[in-house]
N, C-alpha and C positions, 0 to 999 in steps of 0.2 A: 716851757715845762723843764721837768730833768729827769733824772732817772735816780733808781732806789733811796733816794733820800728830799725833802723837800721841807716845810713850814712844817708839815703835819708829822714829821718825825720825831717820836717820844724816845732819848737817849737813855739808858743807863750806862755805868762808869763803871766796869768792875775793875777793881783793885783802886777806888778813887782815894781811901786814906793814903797810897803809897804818894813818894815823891813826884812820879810822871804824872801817875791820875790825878791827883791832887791839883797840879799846875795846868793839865788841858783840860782837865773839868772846867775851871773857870776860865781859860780861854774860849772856848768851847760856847760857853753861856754865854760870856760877852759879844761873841757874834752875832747871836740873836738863836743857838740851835735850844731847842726844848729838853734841857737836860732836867730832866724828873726826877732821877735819882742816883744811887750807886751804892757797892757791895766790900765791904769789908769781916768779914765774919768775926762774930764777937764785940763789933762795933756799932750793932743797932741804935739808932737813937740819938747819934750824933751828927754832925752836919758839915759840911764841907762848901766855903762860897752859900753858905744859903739851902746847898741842896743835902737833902735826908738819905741819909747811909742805912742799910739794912744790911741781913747776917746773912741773903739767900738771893739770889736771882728772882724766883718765884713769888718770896714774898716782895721783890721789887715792884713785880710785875703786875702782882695781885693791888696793891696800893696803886701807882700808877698810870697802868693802863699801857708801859711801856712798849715798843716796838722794835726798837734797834740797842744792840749793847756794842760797847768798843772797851777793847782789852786792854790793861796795861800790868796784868801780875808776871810773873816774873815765870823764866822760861821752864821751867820744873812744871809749873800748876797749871799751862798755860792749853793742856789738854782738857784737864778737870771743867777748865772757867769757860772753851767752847763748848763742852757736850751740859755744862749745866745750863747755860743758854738756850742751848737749843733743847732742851728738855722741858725750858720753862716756857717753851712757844712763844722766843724772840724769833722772830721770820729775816732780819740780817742783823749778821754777827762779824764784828771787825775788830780783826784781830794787831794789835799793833807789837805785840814781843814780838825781838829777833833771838835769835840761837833754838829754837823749837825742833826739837828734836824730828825729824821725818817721818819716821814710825809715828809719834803722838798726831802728826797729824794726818794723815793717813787714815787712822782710828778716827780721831774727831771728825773728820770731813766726811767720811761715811754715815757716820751716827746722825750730822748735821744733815743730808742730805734722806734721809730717813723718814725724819721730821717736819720736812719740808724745808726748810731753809736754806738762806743764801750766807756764803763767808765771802769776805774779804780779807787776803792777809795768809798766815802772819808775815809777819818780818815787812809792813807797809806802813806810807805814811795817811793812809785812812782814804777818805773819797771829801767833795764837798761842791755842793748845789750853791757857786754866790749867789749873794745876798739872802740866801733862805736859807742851808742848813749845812754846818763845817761835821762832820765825826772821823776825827783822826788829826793831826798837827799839822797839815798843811798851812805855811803863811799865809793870816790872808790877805792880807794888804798887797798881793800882784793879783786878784784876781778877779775878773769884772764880769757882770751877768750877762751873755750871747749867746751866740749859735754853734760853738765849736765845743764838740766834746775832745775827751784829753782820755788815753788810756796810757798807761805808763809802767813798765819794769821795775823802771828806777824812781825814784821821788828825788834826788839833786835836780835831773836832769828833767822831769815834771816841772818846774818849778821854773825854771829855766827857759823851758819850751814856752811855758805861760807868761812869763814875764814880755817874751819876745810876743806874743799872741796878744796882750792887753797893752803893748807900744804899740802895736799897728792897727787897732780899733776892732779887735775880733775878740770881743769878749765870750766867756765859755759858759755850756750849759748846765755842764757837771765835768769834773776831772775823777778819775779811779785810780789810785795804786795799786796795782793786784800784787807788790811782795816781789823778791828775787829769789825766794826760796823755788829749791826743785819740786813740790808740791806745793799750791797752792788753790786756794778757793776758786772764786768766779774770774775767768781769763781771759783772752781777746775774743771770741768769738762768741759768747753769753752778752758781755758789753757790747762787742759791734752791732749784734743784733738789736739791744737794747735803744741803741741811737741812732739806729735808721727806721726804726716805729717811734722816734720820738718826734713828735713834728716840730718843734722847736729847735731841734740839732740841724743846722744844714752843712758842719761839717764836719769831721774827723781828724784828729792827732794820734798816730800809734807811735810810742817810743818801744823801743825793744833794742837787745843787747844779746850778744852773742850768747852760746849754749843751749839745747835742747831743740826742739824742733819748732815751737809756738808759732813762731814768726813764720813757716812757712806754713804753717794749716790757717793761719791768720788771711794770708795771700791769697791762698785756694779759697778761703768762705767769702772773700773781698771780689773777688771776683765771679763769683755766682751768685751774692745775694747783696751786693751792697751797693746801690745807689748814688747815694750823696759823695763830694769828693772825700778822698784821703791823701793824708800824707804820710810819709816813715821817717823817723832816724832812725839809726843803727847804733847804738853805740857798742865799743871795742872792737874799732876796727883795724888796730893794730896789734892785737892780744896773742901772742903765740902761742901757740897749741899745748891744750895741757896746764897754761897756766889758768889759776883761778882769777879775775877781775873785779871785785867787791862782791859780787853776789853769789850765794853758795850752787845757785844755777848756773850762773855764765860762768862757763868753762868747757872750752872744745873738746871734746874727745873722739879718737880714732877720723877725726877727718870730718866730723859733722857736727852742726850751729855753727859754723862759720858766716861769719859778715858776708862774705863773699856769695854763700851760698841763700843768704834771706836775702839781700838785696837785691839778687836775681829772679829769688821768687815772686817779689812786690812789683818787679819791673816787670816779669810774665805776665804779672794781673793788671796790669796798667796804672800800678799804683807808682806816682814821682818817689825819690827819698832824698834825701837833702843829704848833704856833704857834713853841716853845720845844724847847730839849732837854731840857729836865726834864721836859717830858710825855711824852717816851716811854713810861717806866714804867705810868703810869696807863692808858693808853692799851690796852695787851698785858694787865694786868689787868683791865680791860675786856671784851678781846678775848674772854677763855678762858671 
């Protein structure tokens, strides 16, 4: 199995006339994901790769039958194009812009959570179930269909960890970026829950990186509801206090999200963490 996305996932592209949408749209289709449609307003009626462009979400959705949208309009609109989603009763919404203002989403992820729905994002590189369903830019060509799911901070470093995960025959169930923005969507403890009900996941990769506290309420739910092995990196674990490290979250302040202080959490819960990302592998081998 996998989790939130699979064969049966009907995509729409908002903002697929633009440059990014335009090019992962048809990445995207060439995988094999069901991309149905997408949204440029003004531009009904035209087509992109094959697939049919509409003026509204809703009428996306209405034609369709769509299920999942992934974003790539540009960071101003980038609030609008969540809350129109989730208003037109897409049930996950993944958001791929970075620079999104906090406040916008803040507002959207409310509205979305309302509605019932799930986000991923923004500021990620999407999620993706091999061999059944890519939505967001993940390479795919490192990624193989197993048992190990992937939750991730970062997307270089997802990428990375998998690469080393599909060298040593541990192919993965689904990977997730949930973004390195200081708010974001669906986060380590919705996912981890998600892939210890998942009976086909028998293991776990959590990437995380300095800044905020995630990493250790990750620990604490790891250790009272999770089963199957896990693994951790940490990355910037040499990041001096104060300074920011690519992601508008990892960044220390006043003495807390320090490396020092999550990898002692993961260690309290009995969870390994690896020095490197090639020891992830070993690590889950280990584990089982």
């Amino acid at each position: 199995m996998s989790i939130l996305i699979d064969k049966n996932t009907r995509l729409i592209v908002q903002g697929i006339t633009g440059r990014d949408g335009s090019f992962h749209a048809s990445k995207m289709k060439a995988y094999g994901t069901k991309v149905v449609g997408g949204t440029s307003p003004g531009k009904a009626g035209e087509n992109v790769d094959g697939i049919p462009v509409f003026n509204t979400v809703k009428d996306a959705v209405k034609e369709t039958g769509a299920n999942t949208s992934v974003i790539f309009v540009p960071a101003p609109f980038a609030k609008d194009a969540m809350m129109e989603a989730a208003d037109a009763d897409i049930k996950l919404i993944v958001c791929i812009t970075e620079g999104v203002p906090t406040l916008d989403v803040v507002t959207a992820l409310r509205f979305i959570k309302e509605k019932g729905a799930c986000l991923i994002g923004p500021n990620c590189p999407g999620l993706i179930s091999p061999d059944k369903s890519l939505v967001g830019i993940m390479p795919t060509m490192i990624f193989r269909q197993g048992g190990t799911g992937v939750i991730s901070r970062s997307g270089t470093l997802t990428y990375e960890v998998v690469y080393n995960l599909t060298a040593n025959g541990m192919g993965q169930s689904s990977a997730v970026g949930v973004g390195g923005d200081p708010v974001v969507g669906l986060y380590y403890q919705e996912l981890l829950q998600m892939f210890e009900n998942d009976p086909e996941t028998d293991s776990i990769a959590l990437i995380g990186e300095i800044g905020g506290d995630a990493e250790e309420r990750a620990a604490a739910y790891i250790k009272e509801h999770i089963t199957k092995p896990v693994a951790v990196f940490i990355a910037g674990q040499s990041a001096p206090p104060g300074k920011q490290m690519g992601h508008a979250g990892a960044i220390i302040s006043s003495g807390a999200g320090t490396a020092a202080g999550k990898i002692a959490a993961f260690e309290d819960a009995g969870v390994p963490v690896a020095k490197e990302p090639s020891e992830i592998p070993a690590l889950l081998k280990r584990k089982r």
